[in-house]
C-alpha positions as CSV (number, residue, x, y, z in Angstrom):
1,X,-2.6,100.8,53.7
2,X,-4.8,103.2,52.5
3,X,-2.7,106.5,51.7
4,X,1.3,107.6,51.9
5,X,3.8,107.4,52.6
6,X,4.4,110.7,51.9
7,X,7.7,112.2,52.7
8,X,7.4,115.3,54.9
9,X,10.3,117.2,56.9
10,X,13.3,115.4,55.7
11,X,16.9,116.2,57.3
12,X,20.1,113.8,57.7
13,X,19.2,113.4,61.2
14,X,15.4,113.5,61.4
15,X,12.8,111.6,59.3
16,X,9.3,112.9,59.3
17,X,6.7,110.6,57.5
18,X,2.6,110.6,57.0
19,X,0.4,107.7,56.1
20,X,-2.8,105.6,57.1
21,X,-3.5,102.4,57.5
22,X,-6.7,101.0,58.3
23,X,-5.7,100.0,61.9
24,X,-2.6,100.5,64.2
25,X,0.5,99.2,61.8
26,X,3.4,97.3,63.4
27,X,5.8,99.2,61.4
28,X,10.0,98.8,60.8
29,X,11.9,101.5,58.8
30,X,14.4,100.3,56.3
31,X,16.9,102.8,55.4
32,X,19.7,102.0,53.0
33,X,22.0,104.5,51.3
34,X,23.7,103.7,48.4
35,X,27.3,104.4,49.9
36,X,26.2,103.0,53.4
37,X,24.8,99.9,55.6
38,X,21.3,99.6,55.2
39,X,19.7,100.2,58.5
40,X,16.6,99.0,60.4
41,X,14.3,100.8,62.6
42,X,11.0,99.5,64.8
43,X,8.7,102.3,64.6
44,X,7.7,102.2,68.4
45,X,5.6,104.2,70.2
46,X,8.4,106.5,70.4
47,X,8.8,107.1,66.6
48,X,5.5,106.6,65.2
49,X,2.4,108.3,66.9
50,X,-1.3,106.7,66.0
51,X,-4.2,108.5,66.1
52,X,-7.9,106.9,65.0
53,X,-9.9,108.2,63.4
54,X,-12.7,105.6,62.6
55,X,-13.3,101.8,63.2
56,X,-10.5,101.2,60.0
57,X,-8.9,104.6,59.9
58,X,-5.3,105.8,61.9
59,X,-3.2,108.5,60.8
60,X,0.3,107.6,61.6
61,X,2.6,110.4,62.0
62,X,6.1,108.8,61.9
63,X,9.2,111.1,63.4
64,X,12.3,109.3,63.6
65,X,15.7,110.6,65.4
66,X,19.2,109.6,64.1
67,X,22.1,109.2,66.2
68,X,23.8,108.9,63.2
69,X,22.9,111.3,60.2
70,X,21.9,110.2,56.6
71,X,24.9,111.1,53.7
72,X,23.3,114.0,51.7
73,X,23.3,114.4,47.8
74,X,23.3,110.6,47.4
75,X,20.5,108.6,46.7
76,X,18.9,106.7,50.2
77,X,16.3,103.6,49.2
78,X,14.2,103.3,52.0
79,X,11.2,100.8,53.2
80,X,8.2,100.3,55.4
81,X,7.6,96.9,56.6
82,X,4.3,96.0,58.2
83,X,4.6,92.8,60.0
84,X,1.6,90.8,59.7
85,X,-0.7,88.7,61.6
86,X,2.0,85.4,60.6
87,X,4.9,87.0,61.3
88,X,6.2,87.9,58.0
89,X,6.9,91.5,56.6
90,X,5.9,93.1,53.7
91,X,7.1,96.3,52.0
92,X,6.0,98.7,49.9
93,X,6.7,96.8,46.9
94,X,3.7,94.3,48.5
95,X,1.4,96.9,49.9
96,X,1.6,99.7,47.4
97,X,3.5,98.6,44.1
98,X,2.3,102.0,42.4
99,X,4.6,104.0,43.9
100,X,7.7,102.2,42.5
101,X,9.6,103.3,39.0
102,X,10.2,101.3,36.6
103,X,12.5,98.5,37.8
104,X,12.9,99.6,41.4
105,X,12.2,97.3,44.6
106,X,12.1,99.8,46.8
107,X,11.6,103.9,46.7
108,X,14.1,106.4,47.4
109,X,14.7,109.9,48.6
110,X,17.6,112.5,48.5
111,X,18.7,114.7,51.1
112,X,19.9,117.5,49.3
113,X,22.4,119.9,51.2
114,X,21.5,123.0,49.3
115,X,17.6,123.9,48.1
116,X,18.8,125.1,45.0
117,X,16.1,122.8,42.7
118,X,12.3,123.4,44.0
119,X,9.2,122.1,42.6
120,X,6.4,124.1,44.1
121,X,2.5,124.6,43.0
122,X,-1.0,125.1,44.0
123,X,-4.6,124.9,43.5
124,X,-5.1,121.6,42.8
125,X,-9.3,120.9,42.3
126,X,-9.8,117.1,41.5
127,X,-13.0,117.9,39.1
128,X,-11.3,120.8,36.4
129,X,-10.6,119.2,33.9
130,X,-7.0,119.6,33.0
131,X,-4.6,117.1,34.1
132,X,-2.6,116.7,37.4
133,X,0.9,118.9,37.7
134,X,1.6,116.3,40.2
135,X,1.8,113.5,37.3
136,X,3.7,115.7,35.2
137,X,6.1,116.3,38.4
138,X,6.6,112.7,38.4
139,X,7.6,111.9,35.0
140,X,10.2,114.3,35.6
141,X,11.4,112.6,38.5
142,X,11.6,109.1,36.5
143,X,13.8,111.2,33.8
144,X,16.3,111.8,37.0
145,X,15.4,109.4,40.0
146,X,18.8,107.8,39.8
147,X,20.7,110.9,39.4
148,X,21.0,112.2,42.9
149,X,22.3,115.9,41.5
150,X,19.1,116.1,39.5
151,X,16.7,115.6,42.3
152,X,14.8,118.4,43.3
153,X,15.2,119.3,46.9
154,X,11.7,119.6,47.8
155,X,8.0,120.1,46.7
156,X,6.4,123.5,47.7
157,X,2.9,123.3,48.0
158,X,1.9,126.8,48.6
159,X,-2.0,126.2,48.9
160,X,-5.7,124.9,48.0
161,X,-3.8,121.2,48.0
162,X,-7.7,120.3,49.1
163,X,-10.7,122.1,47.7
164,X,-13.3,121.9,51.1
165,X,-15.7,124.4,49.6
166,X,-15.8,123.2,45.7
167,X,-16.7,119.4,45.6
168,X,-17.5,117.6,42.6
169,X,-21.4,115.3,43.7
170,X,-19.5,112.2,42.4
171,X,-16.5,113.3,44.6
172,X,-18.9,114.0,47.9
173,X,-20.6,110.3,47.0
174,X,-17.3,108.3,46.9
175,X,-16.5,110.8,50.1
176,X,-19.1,109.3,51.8
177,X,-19.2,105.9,50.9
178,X,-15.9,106.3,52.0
179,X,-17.0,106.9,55.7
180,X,-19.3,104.2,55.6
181,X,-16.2,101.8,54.6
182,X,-14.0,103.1,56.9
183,X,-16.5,104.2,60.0
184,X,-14.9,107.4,60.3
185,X,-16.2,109.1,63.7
186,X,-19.4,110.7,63.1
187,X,-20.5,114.1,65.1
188,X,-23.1,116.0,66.6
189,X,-23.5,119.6,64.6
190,X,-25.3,122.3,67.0
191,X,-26.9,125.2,64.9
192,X,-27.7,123.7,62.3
193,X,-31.1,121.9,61.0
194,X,-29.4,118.4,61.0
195,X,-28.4,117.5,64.3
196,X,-25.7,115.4,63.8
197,X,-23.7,113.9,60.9
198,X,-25.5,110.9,59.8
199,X,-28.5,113.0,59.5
200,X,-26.8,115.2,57.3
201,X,-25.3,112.5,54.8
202,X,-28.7,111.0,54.1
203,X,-31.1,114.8,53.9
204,X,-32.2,115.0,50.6
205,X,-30.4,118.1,50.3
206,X,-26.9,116.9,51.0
207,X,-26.0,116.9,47.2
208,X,-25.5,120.5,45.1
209,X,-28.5,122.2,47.9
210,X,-26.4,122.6,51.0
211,X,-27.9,125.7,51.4
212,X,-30.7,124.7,52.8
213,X,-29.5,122.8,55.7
214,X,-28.4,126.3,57.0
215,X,-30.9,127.0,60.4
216,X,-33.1,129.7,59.9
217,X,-32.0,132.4,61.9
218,X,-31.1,136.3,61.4
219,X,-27.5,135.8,60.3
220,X,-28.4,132.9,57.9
221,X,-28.1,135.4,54.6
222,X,-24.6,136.0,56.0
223,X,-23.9,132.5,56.8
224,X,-25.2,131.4,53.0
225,X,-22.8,134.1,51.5
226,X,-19.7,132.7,53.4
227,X,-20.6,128.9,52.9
228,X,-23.1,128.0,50.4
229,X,-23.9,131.0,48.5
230,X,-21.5,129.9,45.8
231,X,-21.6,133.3,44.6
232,X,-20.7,134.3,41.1
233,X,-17.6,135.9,40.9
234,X,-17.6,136.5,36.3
235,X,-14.4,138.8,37.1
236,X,-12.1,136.0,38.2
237,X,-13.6,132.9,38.3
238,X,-16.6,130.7,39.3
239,X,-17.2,129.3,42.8
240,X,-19.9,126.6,44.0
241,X,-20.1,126.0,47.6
242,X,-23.3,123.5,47.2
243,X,-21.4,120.5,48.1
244,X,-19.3,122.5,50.6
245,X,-17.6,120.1,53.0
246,X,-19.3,120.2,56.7
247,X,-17.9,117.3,59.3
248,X,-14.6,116.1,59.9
249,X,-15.0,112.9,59.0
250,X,-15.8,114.4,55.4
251,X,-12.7,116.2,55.4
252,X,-10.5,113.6,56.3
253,X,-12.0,111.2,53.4
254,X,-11.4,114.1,51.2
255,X,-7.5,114.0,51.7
256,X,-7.3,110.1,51.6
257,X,-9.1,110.4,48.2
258,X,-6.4,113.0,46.9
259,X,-3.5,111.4,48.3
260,X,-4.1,108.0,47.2
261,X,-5.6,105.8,44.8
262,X,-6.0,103.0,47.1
263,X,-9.5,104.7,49.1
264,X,-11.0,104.9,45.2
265,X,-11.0,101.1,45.3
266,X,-12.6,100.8,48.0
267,X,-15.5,102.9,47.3
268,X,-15.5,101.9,43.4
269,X,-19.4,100.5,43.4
270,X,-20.7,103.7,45.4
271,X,-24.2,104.5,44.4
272,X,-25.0,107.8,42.9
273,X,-27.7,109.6,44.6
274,X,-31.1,110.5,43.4
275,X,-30.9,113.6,41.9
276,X,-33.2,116.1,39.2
277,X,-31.9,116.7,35.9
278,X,-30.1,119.6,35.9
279,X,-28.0,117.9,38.8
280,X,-27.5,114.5,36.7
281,X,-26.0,116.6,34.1
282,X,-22.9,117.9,36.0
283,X,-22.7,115.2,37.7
284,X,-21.8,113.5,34.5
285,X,-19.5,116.0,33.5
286,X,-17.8,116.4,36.9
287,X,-17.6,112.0,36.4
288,X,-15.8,112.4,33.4
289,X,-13.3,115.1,35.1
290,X,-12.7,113.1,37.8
291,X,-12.4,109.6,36.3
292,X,-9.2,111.4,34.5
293,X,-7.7,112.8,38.0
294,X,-8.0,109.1,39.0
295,X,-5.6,108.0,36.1
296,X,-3.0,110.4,36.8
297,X,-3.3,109.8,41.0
298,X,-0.7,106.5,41.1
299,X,1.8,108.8,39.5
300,X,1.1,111.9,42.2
301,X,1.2,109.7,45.0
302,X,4.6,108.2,43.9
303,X,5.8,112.1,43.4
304,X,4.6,112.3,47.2
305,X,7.3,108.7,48.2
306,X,10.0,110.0,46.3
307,X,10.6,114.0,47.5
308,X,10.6,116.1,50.9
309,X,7.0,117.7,50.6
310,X,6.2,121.1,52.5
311,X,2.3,122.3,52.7
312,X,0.8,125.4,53.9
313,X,-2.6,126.4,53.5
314,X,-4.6,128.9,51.3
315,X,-8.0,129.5,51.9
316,X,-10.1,126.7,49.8
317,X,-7.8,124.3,52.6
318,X,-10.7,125.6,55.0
319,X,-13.1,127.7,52.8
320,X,-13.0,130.1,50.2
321,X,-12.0,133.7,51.5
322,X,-11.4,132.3,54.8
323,X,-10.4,135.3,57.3
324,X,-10.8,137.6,54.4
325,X,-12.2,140.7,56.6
326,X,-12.9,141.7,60.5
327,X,-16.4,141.3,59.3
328,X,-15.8,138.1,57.9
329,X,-14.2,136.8,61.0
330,X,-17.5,138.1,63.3
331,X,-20.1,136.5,61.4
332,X,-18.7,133.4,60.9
333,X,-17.1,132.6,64.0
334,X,-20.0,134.1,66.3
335,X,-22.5,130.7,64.8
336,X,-21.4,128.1,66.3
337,X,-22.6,125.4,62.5
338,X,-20.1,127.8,60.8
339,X,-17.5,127.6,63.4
340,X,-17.9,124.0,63.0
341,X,-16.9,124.2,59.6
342,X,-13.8,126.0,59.6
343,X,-12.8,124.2,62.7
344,X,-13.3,120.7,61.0
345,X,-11.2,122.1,58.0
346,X,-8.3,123.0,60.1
347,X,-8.6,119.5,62.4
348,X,-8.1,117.7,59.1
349,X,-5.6,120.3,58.0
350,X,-3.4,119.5,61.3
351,X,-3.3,115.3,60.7
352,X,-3.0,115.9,57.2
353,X,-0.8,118.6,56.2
354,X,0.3,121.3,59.0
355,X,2.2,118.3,61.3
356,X,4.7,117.5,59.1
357,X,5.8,121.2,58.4
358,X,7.0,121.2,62.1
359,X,5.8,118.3,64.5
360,X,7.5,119.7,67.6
361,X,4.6,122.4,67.7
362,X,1.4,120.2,67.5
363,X,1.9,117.9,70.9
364,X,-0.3,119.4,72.5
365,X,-2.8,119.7,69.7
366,X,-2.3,115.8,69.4
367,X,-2.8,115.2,72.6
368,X,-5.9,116.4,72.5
369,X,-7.1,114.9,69.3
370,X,-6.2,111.7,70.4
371,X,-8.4,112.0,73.7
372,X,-11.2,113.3,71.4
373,X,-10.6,110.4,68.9
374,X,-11.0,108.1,72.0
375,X,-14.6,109.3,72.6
376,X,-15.1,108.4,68.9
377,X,-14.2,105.1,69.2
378,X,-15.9,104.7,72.8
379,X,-19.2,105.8,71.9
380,X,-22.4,103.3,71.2
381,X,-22.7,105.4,68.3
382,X,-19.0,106.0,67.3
383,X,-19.8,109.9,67.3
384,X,-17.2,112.9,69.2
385,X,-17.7,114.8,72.2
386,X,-18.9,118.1,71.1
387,X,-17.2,120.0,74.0
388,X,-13.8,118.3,73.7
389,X,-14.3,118.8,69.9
390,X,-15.3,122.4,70.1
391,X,-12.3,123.3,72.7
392,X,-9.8,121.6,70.2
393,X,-11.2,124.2,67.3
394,X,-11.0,126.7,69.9
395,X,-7.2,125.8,70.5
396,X,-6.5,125.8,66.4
397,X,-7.9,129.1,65.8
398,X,-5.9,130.4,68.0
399,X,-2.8,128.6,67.1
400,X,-0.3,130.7,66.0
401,X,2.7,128.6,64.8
402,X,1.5,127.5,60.9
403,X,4.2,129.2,59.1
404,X,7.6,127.3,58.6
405,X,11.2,128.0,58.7
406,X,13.9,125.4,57.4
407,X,17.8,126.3,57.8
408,X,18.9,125.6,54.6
409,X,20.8,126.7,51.9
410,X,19.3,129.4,51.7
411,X,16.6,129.6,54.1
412,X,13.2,129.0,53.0
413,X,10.6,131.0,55.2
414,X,7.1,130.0,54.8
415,X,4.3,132.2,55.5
416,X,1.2,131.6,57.2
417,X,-1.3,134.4,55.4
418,X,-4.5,133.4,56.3
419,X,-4.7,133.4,60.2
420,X,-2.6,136.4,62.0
421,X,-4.3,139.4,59.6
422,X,-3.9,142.7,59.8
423,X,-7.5,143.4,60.7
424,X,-9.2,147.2,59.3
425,X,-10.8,147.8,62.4
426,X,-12.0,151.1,61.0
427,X,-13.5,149.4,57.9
428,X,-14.3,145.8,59.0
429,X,-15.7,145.0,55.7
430,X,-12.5,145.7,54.1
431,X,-10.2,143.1,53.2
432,X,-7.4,142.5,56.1
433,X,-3.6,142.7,55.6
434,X,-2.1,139.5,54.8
435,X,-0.2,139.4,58.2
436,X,-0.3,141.7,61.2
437,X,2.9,143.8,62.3
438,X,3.7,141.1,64.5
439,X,3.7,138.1,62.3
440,X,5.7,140.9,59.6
441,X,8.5,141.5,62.7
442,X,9.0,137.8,63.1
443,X,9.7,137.4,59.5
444,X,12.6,140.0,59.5
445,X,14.1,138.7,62.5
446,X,14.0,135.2,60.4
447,X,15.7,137.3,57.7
448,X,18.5,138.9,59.9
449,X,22.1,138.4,58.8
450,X,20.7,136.0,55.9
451,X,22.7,136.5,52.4
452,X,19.3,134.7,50.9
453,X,16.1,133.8,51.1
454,X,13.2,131.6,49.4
455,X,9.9,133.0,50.9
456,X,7.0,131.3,50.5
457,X,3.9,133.7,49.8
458,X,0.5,131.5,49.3
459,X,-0.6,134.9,47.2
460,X,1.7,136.0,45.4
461,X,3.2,139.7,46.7
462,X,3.7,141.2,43.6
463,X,0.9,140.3,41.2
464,X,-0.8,141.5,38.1
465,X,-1.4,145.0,38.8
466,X,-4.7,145.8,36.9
467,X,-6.1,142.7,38.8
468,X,-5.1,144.6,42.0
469,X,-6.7,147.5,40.8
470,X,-10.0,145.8,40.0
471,X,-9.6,144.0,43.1
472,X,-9.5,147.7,44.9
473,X,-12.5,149.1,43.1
474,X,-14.6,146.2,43.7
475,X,-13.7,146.9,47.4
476,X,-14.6,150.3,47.5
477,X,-17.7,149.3,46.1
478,X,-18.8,146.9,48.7
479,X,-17.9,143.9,46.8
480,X,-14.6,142.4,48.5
481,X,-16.3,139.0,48.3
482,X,-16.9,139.0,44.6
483,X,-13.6,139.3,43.5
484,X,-11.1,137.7,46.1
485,X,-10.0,141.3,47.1
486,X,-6.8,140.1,48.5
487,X,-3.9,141.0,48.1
488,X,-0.5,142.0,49.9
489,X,-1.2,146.0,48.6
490,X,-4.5,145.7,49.4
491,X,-3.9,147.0,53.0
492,X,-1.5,149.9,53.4
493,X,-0.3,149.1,57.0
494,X,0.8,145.5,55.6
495,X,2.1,146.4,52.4
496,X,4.2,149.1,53.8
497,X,5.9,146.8,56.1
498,X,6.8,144.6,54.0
499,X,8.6,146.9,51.8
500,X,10.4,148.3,54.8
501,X,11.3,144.7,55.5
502,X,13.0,144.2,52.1
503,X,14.9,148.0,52.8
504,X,16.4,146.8,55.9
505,X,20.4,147.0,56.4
506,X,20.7,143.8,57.8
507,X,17.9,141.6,55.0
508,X,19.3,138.8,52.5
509,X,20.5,140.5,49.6
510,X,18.6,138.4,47.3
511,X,15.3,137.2,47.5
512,X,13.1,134.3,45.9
513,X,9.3,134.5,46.6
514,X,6.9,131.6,45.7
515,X,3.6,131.7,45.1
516,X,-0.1,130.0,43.6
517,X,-3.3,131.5,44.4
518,X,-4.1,133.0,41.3
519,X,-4.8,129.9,38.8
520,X,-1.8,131.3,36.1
521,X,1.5,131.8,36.1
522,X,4.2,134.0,35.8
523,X,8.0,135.5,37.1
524,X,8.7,139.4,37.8
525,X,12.3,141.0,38.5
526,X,11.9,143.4,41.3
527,X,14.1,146.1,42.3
528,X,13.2,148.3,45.5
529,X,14.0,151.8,45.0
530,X,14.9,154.6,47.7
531,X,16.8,152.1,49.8
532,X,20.6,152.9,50.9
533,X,21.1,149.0,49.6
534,X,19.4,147.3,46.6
535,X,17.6,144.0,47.5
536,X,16.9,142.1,44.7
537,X,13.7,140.3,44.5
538,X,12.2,137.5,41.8
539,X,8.3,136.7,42.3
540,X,7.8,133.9,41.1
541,X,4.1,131.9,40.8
542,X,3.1,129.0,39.7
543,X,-0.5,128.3,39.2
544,X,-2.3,126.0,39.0
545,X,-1.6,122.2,39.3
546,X,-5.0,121.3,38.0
547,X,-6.6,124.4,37.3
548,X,-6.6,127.7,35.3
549,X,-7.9,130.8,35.0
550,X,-10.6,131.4,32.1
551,X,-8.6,131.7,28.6
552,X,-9.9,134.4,27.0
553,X,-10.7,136.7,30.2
554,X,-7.0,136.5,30.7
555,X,-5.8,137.2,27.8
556,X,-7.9,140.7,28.0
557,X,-6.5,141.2,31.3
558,X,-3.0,140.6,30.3
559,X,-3.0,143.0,27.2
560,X,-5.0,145.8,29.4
561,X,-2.3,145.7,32.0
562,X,0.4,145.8,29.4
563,X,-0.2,148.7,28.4
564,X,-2.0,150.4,31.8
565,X,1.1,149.3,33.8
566,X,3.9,148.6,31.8
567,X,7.4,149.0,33.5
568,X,7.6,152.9,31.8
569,X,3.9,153.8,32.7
570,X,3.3,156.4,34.8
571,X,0.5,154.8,36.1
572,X,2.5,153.2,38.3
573,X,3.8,156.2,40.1
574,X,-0.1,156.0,41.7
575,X,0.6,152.5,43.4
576,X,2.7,151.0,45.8
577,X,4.8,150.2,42.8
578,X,6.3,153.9,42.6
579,X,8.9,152.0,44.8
580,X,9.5,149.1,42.8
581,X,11.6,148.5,39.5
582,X,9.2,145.8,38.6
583,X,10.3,144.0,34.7
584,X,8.4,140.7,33.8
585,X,9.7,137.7,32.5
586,X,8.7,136.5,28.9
587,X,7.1,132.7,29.0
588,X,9.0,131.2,25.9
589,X,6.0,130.2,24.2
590,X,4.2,133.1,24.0
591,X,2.2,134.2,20.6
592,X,1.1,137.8,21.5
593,X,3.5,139.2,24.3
594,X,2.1,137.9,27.0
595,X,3.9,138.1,30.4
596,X,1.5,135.2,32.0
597,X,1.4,131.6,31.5
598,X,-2.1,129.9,31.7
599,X,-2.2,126.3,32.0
600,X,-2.1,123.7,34.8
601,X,1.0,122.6,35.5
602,X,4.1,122.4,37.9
603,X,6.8,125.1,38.6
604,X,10.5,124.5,39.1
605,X,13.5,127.0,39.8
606,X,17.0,126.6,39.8
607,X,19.4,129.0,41.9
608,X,23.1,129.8,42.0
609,X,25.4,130.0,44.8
610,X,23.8,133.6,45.8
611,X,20.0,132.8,46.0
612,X,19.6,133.9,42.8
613,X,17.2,132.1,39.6
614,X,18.6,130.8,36.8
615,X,16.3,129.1,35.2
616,X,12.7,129.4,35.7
617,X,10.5,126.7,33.8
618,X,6.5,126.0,34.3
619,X,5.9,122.0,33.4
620,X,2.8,122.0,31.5
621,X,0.5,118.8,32.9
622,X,-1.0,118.6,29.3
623,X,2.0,117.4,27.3
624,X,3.2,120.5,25.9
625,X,6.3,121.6,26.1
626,X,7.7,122.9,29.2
627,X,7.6,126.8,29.5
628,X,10.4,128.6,30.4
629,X,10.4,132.5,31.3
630,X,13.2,134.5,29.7
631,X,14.9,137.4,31.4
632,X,14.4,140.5,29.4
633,X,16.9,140.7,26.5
């Protein structure tokens, strides 16, 4: 077994489960609730579908129908047996003893009836150096695992789960020693100066100087900026694209190595490459950084056995300000190396996160990978078609069922943001709305005749307003890429929707939006004027589980936009806001009024009967105490 399970789409009549093993698994289901019969299920062709990958690598994407449904709000232990070569089983306890607590033979799950206790995060980058929210979610869950009303219903991770375009060397080394250990399928790569993926592993610029494997044609300044530029950004944060992930096979190791500690075993005597000294000193500082995300991974991979897990992508899923502009979209998508890229991203994305949000979407998608897979394992040289790859790309770009909906109580309505944009045709250098009017009408027919609502907003929709403001200038200026321009104001025709959305007659009363993205944290109380009703609305972000924003920068940020944009300023009369009510939360720690939280970490919110917050706490990942953000007065 080398990764899961992790517990996806959970309901008291369906099971949906992930994990890899490193060939086809002869699996059985064990499923035994506390107050119940324990039951078993053979995970047949019908239940569990394989897909290879390499020579030791298949995905198994495990759906399982009950005739009879699960009890909710009790605890379920449940099982996977593999039955071995003699006959005998063995279960998790065997195969993967890490993701047990203390005492336990077996792990467990809860199907809560109402979604009234969420965990949720994002940006999680293996090489910063703070610790994992994930661990720090866990220890929480061994305070509670045998207290079924304690359990959080699910865990919300609202983007950037994988970082594709910011690798840590030692990272892209146990990467690919990890596809040599595995055979994952190698490829041909058209456009670029390598010709195929082996070629690219051993170039001698494969570590920290991908740049230079770009071809050398006319757009290759606009490729560099997108890919490999690793452009300073010393507004809001640093970004090196040097060891930017290329083939799928690099992608796929990537998640194995993030998901599980099992992989790093495998690939614990990988050489380090040769590189100049400059190079050998991050690489020993990026060593150090990871060598303490590998401590705290048993711990996030038992979070992932133990509670339903949701996943939607942000842009560092596929690559930093992916789909930012119209402009964006035309240079990158027009070569077919950068095409490659993204498309390899969002392959991985599909087996690894996007299936279990909503597997009844992806047959077809499957269907295809698996016949592309089979070409893989058919070739002399165990490397994909390039046509049958390049038409499955062609199919996921397209794609247009990402975002997630889940009837419960309340509804939770999770957004895609990043791939049906409101494109500024007029200026295609400017950034693009968040969603289009189309994807914005969906989500208020989702909302119709709902008392409440959790949306789930990768960015958050309300954010820091000077940020935004920068964020605008830097656009005007030509330099939409520097800063991450993008936000749901940044585009008038998106942002004005959406308020129109939250005005309609028929729209929850109450509202909860989630968010990451922006690497702190914090929790607004929004009221929306000029509306014959009153929605109330609590954004809520959490951000992020192993990274942060640069101290100092924002604490200057934070005390500027205190007292630019403070709820009485009239400053905000020249915004969007002029429509909101918008009062922050206090974080409970705070030593200088500050309305953001910065430090990696895990969210959690509570609600009442009505959808509405009653307690909003950030778990810090470094041992301090947990930080919860007061109401005003």
């Amino acid at each position: 077994m080398l990764a899961g399970p992790i517990l996806r789409r959970l309901e008291p009549d369906r099971l949906v489960l992930w994990l890899v093993g490193s060939a086809p698994l002869d699996l059985t289901l064990v499923l035994a609730p506390r107050a119940g019969a324990p039951r078993r299920l053979l995970l047949d062709g019908r239940r569990c579908r394989v897909i290879r990958v390499g020579r030791h690598a298949c995905v198994h994407l495990i759906d399982v129908a009950l005739a009879e449904p699960l009890p909710q709000d009790t605890i379920i232990e449940y099982d996977l047996l593999v039955t071995q070569g003699d006959g005998k089983e063995a279960g998790i306890a065997h195969w993967a003893p890490h993701l047990l607590h203390a005492g336990a033979t077996r792990p467990n799950l809860v199907l809560r009836s109402r979604s009234d206790n969420i965990l949720f995060g994002s940006c999680r980058k293996p090489h910063h150096p703070a610790r994992d929210g994930l661990a720090r979610a866990d220890a929480l869950l061994a305070d509670h695992v045998e207290r079924a009303d304690e359990r959080p219903a699910l865990l919300m991770l609202c983007g950037d789960q994988v970082y594709a375009d910011d690798v840590a060397g030692p990272m892209l080394a146990a990467i690919h020693a990890l596809i040599r250990r595995l055979g994952l399928y190698g490829e041909y790569l058209e456009g670029a100066v390598v010709a195929d993926s082996e070629a690219l592993y051993r170039h001698r610029a494969s570590y920290y100087r991908r740049v230079e494997l770009l071809p050398a044609v006319k757009s290759n300044d606009a490729l560099r900026d997108r890919f490999f530029g690793g452009s300073e950004k010393p507004i809001f944060t640093t970004a090196n694209a040097h060891n930017h992930l290329v083939t799928l096979a690099e992608v796929l190791a990537m998640y194995l190595l993030v998901w599980s500690p099992a992989p790093w075993r495998l690939v614990a005597d990988a050489p380090a490459p040769a590189l100049d000294p400059g190079h050998a000193d991050r690489w020993r500082r990026e060593s150090e950084a990871l060598a303490g995300f590998g401590r705290d991974l048993p711990q996030a991979a038992r979070l992932l056995a133990h509670v339903q897990t949701l996943m939607i992508f942000d842009d560092h899923d596929i690559t930093d300000d992916w789909n930012l502009s119209a402009k964006w979209e035309t240079t990158v998508y027009e070569h077919p190396f950068a095409r490659r890229i993204v498309g390899n991203a969002l392959i991985a994305y599909l087996l690894c996160q996007g299936w279990g949000n909503r597997p009844d979407v992806f047959e077809t998608a499957l269907d295809e990978m698996t016949v592309l897979a089979a070409t893989g394992a058919a070739a002399a040289d165990h490397r994909l078609d390039a046509p049958l790859q390049d038409a499955l790309i062609k199919r996921l770009m397209s794609f247009r069922q990402w975002d997630v909906v889940v009837r419960t109580k309340p509804t939770i309505i999770v957004l895609d943001t990043r791939t049906r944009r409101w494109r500024n045709r007029r200026r295609p250098g400017h950034p693009s709305g968040l969603m289009d009017w189309e994807s914005l009408t969906e989500l208020q027919h989702e909302l119709l005749d709902e008392t409440a609502a959790i949306i789930v907003s990768p960015a958050p929709m309300f954010g820091v307003k000077l940020i935004e403001v920068v964020q605008r200038i830097a656009t005007f200026a030509g330099l939409a890429l520097t800063v991450d321009a993008e936000n749901w104001m940044a585009h008038r025709g998106t942002a004005s929707s959406m308020l129109n959305i939250f005005r309609h007659s028929r729209a929850p009363a109450n509202y909860v939006v989630l968010s990451g993205d922006v690497h702190y944290s914090f929790a607004y109380d929004v009221e929306v004027r000029e509306s014959d009703r009153l929605p109330h609305i609590w954004q809520i972000t959490s951000s992020g589980i192993k990274n942060e924003f640069p101290r100092r920068l924002l604490d200057w940020l934070d005390r500027l936009n205190r007292w630019l944009y403070s709820p009485r300023s009239p400053l905000n009369w020249f915004t969007q806001r002029r429509d909101l009510a918008l009062t922050p939360y206090l974080p409970e720690w705070r030593q200088h009024g500050e309305r953001v939280w910065n430090g990696a970490g895990i969210g959690q919110v509570w609600l009442d009967a009505q959808g509405r917050p009653v307690r909003i706490v950030q778990h810090n990942a470094d041992g301090r105490p947990s930080t919860r953000f007061l109401a005003p007065g």
